[in-house]
C-alpha positions in Angstrom: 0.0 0.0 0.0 1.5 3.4 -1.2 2.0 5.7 1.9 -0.1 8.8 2.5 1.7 12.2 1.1 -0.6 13.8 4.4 0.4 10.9 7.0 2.0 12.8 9.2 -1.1 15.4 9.6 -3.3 12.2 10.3 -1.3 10.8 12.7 -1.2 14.1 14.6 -5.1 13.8 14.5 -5.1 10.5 16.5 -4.3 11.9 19.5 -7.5 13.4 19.7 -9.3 10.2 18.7 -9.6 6.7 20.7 -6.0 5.5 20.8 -7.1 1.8 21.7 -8.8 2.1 18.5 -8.3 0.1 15.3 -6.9 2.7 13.0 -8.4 1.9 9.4 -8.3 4.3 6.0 -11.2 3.9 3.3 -10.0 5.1 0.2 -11.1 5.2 -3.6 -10.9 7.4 -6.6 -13.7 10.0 -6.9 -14.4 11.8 -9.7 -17.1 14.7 -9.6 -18.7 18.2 -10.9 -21.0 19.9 -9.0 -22.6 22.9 -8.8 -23.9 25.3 -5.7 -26.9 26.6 -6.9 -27.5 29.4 -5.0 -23.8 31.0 -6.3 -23.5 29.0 -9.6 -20.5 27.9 -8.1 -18.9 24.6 -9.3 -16.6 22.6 -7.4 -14.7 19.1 -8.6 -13.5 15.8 -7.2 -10.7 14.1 -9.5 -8.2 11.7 -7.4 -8.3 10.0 -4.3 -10.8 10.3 -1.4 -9.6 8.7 1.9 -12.0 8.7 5.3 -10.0 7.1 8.6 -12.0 5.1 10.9 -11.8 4.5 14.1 -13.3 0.6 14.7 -13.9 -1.4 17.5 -14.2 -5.6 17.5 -15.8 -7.1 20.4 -14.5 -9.9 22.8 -16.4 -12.3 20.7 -15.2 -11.5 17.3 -18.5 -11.6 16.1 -19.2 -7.9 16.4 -17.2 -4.3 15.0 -18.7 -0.6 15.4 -16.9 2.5 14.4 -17.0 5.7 12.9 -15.1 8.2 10.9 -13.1 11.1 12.8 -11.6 12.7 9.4 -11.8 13.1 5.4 -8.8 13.7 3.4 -10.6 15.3 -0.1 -9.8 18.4 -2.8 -13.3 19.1 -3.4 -13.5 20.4 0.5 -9.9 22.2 -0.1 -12.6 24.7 -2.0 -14.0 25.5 -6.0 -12.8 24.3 -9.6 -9.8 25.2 -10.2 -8.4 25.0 -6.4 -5.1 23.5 -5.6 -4.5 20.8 -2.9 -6.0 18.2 -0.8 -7.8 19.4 2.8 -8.1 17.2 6.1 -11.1 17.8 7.6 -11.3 16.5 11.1 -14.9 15.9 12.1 -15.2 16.7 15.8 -18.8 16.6 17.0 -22.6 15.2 15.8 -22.5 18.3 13.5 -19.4 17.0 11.9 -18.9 13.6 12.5 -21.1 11.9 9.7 -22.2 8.3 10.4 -21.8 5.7 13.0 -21.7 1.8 11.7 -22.1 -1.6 13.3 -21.6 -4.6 11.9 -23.3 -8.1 12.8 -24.6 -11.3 11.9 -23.8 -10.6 8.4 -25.3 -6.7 8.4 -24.0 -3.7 8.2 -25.7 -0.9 9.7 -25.4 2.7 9.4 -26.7 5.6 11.8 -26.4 9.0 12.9 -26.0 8.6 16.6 -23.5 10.6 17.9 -24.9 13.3 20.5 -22.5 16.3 21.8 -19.5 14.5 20.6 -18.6 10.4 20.2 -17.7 10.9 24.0 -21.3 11.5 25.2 -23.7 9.4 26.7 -26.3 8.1 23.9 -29.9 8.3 25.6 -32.1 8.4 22.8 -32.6 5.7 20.4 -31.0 6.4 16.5 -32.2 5.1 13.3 -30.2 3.0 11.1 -29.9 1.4 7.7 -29.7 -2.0 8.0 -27.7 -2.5 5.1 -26.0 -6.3 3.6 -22.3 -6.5 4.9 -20.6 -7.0 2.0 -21.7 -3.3 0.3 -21.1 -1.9 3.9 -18.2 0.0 3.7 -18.8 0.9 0.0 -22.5 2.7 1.0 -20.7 4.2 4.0 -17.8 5.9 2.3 -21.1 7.1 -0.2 -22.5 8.2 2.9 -19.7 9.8 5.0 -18.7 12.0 2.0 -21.4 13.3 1.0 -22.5 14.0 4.7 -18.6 15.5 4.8 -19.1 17.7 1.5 -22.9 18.4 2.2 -22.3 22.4 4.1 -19.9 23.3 1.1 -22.2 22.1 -1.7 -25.9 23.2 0.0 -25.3 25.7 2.7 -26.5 22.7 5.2 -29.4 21.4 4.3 -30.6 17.5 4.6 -29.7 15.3 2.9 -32.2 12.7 1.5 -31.0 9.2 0.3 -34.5 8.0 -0.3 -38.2 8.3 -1.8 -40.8 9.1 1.0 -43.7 7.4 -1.0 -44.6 5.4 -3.7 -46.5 5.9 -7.1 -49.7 5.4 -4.9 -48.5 8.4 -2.6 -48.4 5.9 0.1 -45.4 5.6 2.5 -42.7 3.4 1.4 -40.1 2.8 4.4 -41.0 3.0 8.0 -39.4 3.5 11.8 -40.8 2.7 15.1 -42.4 5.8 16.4 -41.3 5.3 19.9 -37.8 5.6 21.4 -38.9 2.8 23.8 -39.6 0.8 21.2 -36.1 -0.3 19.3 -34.7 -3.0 16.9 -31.4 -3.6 18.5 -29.0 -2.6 20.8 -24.9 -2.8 21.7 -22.9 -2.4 24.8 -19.9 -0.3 24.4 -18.3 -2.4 27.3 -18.1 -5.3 25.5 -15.4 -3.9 23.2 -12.6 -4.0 24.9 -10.7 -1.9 22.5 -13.3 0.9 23.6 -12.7 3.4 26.0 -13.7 7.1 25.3 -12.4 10.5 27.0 -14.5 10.1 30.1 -13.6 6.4 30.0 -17.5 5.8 29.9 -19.4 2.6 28.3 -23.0 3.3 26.8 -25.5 1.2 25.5 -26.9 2.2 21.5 -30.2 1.9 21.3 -31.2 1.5 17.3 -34.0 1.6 15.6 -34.3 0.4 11.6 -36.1 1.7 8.5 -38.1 -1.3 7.6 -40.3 -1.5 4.2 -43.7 -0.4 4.8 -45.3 -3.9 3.6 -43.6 -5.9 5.7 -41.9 -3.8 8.5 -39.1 -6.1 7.2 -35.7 -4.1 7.3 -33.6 -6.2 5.5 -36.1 -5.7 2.5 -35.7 -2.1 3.2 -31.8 -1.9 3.0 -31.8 -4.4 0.5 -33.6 -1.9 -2.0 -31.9 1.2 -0.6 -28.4 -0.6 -1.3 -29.5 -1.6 -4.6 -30.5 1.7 -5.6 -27.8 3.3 -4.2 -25.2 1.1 -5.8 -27.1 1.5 -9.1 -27.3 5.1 -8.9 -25.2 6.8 -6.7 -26.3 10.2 -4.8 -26.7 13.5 -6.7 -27.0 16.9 -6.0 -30.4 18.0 -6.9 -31.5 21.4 -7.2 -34.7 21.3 -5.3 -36.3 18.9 -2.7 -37.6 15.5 -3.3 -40.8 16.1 -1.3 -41.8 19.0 0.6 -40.3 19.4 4.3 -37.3 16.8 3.4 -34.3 19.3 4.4 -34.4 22.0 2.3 -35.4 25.0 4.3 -32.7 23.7 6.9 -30.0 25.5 4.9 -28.8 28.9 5.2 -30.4 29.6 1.7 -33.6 27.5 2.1 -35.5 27.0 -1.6 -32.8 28.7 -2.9 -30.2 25.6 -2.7 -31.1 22.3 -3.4 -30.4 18.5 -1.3 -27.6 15.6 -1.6 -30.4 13.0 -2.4 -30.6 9.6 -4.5 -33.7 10.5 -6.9 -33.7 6.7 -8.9 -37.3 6.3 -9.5 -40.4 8.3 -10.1 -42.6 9.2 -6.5 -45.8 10.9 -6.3 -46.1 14.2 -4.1 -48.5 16.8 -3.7 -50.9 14.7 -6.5 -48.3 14.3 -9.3 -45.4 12.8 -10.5 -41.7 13.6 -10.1 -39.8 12.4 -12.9 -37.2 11.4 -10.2 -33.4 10.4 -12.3 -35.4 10.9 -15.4 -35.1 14.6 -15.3 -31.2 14.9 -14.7 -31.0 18.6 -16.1 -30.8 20.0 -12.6 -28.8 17.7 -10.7 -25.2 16.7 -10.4 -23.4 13.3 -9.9 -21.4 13.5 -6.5 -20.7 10.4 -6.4 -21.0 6.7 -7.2 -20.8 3.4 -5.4 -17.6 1.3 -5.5 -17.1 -1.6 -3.2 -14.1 -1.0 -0.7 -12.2 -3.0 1.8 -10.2 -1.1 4.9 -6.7 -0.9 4.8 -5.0 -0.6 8.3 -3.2 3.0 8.9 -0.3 1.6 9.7 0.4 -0.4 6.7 
């Protein structure tokens, strides 16, 4: 494995991460065009994209959760035409994109993070429950686009699926009660894990199942599919109305990271979903990846 030109500026970010940590590098060749719509302002990916991890196997060897603590990227260095690669070192929820946790052959993939990966979790989080072998594939999708996602839309949600169907029905589904969750891990029984205030929690998670069936594997399934098929785009407006995109500082006026790959119904007609492409961009496309070890 070639060694990183901006080693030496990663290493010096490991001190602030989990040092009994598994340090692992997810990296793959990205190549992209986009557009800020609110500033006609395009900005390009063309080389390699590499997010470090920070993962966790439990006593039995049966289980791994981790998350990403930085992003080594040129489009986040700044517009077309901008020299250089930038580090960005995410610190808190706000930055720090995606939490995963792999088991009995799934991989799944939350926001769950509150006040910083040092915090007690409380609250349940919902999750992807995604198959294992795409895992790290969706979540480098995932983590960069949650990485890029203030740059490209001044902060607004991002949206990696279709709300409802061609019947304007609800396609995917959560359990509406915190008390009510899919799963759970104990932080304790990794004994890699230990955190600044040397604290175990228990995650609480609860899944995005398919409407039909309340079956989330179906669910992930479909979302991985389409995802792997079509990657995620920056789209110009919302996919359905209240879906992120008066959370920006712009509001209407800047449009979602979303995966628009089939035709929905909203608000009594038809969105043409990746069949109107005129006012979206390709950010970026699914690739399967394996981790590397950092210190390789």
């Amino acid at each position: 494995m070639k060694k990183h030109f901006l080693l030496p500026t990663i290493i010096s970010l490991l001190f602030c991460t989990n040092l009994f940590a598994e340090q692992l590098v997810l990296e793959r060749k990205v190549t992209n065009h986009v557009q800020r719509y609110y500033d006609k302002i395009w900005f390009d990916e063309a080389g390699t994209v590499r997010i470090y991890l920070n993962e966790f196997i439990s006593a039995s060897g049966k289980e791994k959760f981790g998350w990403a603590y930085a992003i080594e990227s040129k489009l986040l260095n700044g517009a077309a035409g901008s020299a250089g690669t930038s580090v960005k070192k995410f610190n808190d929820e706000a930055d720090c994109p995606l939490m995963y946790y792999i088991a009995d052959g799934r991989f799944y993939i939350g926001y769950v993070w509150a006040n910083g990966y040092t915090s007690e979790v409380t609250n349940t989080h919902v999750f992807y429950d995604f198959p294992e072998e795409a895992g790290y594939g969706l979540y480098f999708m995932l983590t960069y686009a949650s990485a890029v996602n203030y740059l490209l839309t001044y902060g607004n949600g991002l949206t990696f699926m279709e709300k409802w169907d061609q019947e304007g029905h609800s396609k995917y589904i959560t359990n509406d009660s915190d008390l009510n969750y899919d799963l759970a891990f104990y932080t304790g029984n990794f004994p890699g894990y230990k955190n600044k205030e040397n604290a175990f929690r228990t995650v609480k998670i609860r899944l995005v199942k398919d409407a039909k069936t309340s079956d989330s594997k179906i669910a992930g399934n479909q979302i991985a599919d389409n995802l792997k098929a079509h990657g995620l785009w920056k789209a110009k407006s919302c996919m359905t109305a209240g879906d992120g995109t008066m959370l920006g500082a712009h509001g209407p006026n800047e449009g979602v990271i979303t995966c628009w790959y089939e035709p929905f119904y909203d608000a009594g007609s038809m969105s043409d979903g990746l069949g109107d492409k005129s006012n979206k961009n390709l950010l970026i496309d699914y690739k399967k990846i394996s981790p590397h070890s950092l210190k390789q």
